[in-house]
C-alpha positions in Angstrom: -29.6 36.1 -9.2 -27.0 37.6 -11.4 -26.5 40.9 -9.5 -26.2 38.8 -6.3 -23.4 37.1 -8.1 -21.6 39.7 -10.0 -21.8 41.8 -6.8 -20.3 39.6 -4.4 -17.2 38.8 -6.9 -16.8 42.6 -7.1 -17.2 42.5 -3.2 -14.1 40.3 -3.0 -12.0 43.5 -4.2 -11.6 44.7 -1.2 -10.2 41.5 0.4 -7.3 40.6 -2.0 -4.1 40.5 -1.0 -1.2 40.0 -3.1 1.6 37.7 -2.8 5.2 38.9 -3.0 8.8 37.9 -2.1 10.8 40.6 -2.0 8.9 44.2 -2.1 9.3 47.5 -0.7 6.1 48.9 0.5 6.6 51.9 -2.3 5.8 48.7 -4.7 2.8 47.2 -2.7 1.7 50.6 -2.5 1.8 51.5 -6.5 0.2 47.4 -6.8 -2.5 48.5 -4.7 -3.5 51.4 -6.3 -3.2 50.2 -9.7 -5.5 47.3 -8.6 -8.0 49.3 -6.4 -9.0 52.0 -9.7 -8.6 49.1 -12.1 -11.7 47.7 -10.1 -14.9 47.7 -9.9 -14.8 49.0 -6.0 -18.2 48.5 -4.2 -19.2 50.1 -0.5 -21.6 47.0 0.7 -22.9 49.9 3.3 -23.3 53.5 3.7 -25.2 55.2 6.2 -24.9 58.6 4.5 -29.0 58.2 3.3 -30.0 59.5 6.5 -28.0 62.9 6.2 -30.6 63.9 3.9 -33.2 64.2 6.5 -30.6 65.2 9.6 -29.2 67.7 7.8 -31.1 70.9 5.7 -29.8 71.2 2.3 -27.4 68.3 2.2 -26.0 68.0 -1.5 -24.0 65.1 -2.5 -22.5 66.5 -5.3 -21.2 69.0 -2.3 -17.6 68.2 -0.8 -18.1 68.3 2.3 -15.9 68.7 5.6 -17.8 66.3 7.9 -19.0 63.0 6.9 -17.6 60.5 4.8 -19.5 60.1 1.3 -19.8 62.9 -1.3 -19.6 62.8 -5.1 -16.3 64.3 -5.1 -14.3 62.2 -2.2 -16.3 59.3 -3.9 -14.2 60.3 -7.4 -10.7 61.3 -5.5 -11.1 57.7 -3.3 -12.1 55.6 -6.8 -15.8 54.3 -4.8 -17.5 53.1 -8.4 -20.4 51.8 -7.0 -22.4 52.0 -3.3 -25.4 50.8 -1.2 -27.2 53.3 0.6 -28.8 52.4 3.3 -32.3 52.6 4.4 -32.5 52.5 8.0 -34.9 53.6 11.3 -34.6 52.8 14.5 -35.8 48.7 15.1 -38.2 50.1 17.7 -40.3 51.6 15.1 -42.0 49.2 13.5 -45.8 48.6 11.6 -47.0 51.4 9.2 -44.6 54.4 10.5 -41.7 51.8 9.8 -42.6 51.3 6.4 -43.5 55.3 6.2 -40.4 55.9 7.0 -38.2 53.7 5.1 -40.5 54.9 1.4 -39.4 58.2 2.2 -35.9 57.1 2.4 -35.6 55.1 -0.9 -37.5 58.1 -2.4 -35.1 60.0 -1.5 -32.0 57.9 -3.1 -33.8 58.2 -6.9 -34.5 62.0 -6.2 -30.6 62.4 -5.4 -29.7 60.4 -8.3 -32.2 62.6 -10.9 -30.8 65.4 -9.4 -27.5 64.5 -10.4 -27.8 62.1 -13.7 -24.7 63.1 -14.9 -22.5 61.4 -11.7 -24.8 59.2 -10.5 -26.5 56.0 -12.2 -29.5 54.0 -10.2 -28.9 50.2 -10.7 -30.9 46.6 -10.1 -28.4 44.7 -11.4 -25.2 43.7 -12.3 -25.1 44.8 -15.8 -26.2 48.0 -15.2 -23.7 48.4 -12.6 -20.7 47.3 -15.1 -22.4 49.8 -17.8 -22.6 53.2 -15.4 -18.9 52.0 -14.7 -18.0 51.9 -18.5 -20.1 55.4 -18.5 -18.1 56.7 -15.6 -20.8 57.4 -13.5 -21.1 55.9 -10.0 -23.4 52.7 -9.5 -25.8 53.9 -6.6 -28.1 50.7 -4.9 -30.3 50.3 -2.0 -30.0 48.0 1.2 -32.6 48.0 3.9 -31.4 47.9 7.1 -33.5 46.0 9.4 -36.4 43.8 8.4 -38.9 45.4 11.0 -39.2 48.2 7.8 -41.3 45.7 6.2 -44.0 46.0 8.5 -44.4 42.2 9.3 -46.1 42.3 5.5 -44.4 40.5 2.7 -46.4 42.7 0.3 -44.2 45.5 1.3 -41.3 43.7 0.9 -42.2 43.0 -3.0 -42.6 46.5 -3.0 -39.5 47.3 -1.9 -38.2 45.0 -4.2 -39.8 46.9 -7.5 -38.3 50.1 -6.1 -35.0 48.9 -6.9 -33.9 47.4 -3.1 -31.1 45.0 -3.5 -30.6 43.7 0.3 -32.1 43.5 3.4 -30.8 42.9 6.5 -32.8 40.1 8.5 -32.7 42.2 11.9 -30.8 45.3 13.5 -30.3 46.3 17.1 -33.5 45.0 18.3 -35.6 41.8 17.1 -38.0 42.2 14.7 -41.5 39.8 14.4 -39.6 37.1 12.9 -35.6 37.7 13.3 -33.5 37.4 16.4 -31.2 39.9 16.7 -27.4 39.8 18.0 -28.2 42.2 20.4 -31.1 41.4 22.1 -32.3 38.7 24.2 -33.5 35.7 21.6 -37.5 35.5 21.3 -38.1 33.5 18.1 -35.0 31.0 18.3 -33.1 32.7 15.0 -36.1 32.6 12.3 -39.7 32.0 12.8 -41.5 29.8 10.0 -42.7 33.7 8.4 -39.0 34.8 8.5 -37.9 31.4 6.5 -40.7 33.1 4.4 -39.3 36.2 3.6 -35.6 34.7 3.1 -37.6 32.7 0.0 -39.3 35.6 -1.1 -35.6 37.6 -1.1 -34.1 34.8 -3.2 -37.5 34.8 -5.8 -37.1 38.6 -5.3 -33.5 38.9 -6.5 -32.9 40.8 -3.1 -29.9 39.2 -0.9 -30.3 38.2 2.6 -27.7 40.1 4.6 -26.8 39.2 8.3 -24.7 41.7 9.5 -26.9 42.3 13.0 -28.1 39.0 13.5 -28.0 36.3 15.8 -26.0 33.1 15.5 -29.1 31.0 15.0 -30.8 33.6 12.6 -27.3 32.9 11.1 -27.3 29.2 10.5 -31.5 29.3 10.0 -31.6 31.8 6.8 -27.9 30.0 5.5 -29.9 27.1 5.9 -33.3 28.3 3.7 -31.5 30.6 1.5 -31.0 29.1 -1.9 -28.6 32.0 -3.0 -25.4 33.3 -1.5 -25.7 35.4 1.7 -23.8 38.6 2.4 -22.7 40.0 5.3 -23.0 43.7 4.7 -21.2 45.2 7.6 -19.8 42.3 10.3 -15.9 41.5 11.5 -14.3 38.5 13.1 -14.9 37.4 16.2 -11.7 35.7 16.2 -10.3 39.0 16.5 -12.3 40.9 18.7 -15.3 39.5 20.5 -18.0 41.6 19.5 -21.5 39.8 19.6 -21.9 41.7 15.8 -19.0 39.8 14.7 -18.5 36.5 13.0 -17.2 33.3 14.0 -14.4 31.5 12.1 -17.5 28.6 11.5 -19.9 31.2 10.4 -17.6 32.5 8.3 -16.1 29.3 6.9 -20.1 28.3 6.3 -20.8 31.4 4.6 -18.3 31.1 2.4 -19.0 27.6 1.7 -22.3 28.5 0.3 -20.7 31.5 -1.8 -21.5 34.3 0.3 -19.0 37.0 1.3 -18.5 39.0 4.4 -17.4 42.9 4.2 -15.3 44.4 7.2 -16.4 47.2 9.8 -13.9 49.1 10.4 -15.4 50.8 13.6 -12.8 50.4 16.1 -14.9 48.0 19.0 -15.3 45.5 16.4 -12.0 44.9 15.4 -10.1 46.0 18.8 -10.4 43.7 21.5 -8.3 46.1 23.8 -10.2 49.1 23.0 -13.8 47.1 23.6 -12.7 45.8 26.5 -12.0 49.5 27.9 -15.0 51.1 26.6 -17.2 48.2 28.1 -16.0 48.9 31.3 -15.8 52.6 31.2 -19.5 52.4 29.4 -20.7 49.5 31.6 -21.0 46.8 28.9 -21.4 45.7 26.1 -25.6 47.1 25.6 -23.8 50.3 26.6 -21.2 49.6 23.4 -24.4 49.0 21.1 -26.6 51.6 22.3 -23.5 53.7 21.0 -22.4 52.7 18.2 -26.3 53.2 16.8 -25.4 51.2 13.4 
């Protein structure tokens, strides 16, 4: 459990704000950078794993001019340490999910041999605080969507020896034994099997992230989870009211128990105005999520 709790304390980075009287925003400028590459700054999510097998000969160590994530933006921007994701569409599930998700997570350590020198593969905290001291970037896994499993907890011991260090309970569509936000309920949050695999995370050392899931998948795995839970990629609902985003309970629970929630940034989560507009120039909100595909 100590990378769960070492990572969500370097999680917090990104949510400080410092207190001043009197300050021109020069100051809070210069205390925000000072702070930000004093830090160990963490990216709970990054989609970029899936450029690998979109696009022919993509090179991380590369700068490139679309996208967000490459080796060098990663040094200008001071990112010290990331999650890549592993993620297939939730329709895919059984055998090809699980296919599909080994040949993802194969192809994080092959990036990182490739380039030893920048990069640093890490299962836990301490070896996340070491690659930092070595000034190399921290690189970690996070599965996106428990369908990848393959409705097997074998797999997700597996998954767990290759170096996975979350897994989000659902994504777009429900899996076997997780409701998802966006999609009509079928088990009531988690099935008995899904309480299942929320213990098998916590033995596991892998955190249970909820970013995607219903309210009642929510309050079920807070409820089973003996360790802190994560929300990897979520807003708040108070805000904008986006079925992905949190309530101020949910988000007052979470932290109760420890856990931490990271920001999206993407602009129908945070923008009432704007997700009002695109709802009804898009016809909804399934019209929202079939867009915005993560």
């Amino acid at each position: 459990m100590r990378l769960i709790r070492a990572t969500l304390l370097a999680c917090l980075v990104g949510s400080v704000f410092m207190a001043v009287n009197v300050a021109t925003g020069d100051d809070i400028a210069e205390r925000a950078h000072k702070l930000h590459f004093s830090s160990i700054v963490l990216d709970t999510h990054d989609d970029t794993t899936q450029r690998f097998f979109s696009k022919a000969g993509f090179d991380m160590a590369q700068r490139h001019t679309d996208g967000h994530i490459d080796i060098p933006r990663m040094r200008d921007g001071g990112m010290n340490a990331i999650f890549f994701s592993i993620w297939i569409d939730g329709r895919t599930m059984g055998p090809p999910a699980v296919q599909k998700a080994i040949d993802q997570i194969d192809a994080v350590h092959q990036m990182v041999r490739k380039d030893p020198k920048d990069l640093a593969f890490c299962r836990t905290a301490a070896e996340v605080r070491e690659a930092h001291k070595q000034g190399k970037i921290a690189v970690l896994m996070g599965v996106e969507g428990g369908h990848m499993i393959g409705n097997d907890i074998r797999v997700l011991r597996t998954f767990g020896d290759l170096g996975v260090r979350y897994m989000t309970l659902s994504h777009f569509y429900n899996d076997e034994w997780a409701d998802s936000s966006t999609d009509k309920p079928a088990h009531n949050g988690l099935t008995d099997f899904g309480k299942d695999i929320v213990r098998e995370m916590n033995r596991q050392g892998i955190m249970v992230d909820i970013s995607h899931v219903s309210d009642k998948t929510f309050y079920d795995a807070l409820e089973t989870s003996k360790a802190p839970l994560i929300a990897s990629h979520s807003s708040c609902r108070a805000l904008c009211d986006h079925v992905r985003d949190m309530s101020d309970d949910m988000i007052k629970a979470l932290a109760a128990k420890g856990g931490v929630i990271q920001i999206n940034y993407e602009k129908s989560f945070i923008d009432q105005a704007y997700k009002d507009a695109y709802d009804k120039a898009s016809g909804g909100v399934v019209a929202t999520m079939n867009n915005i595909t993560k």
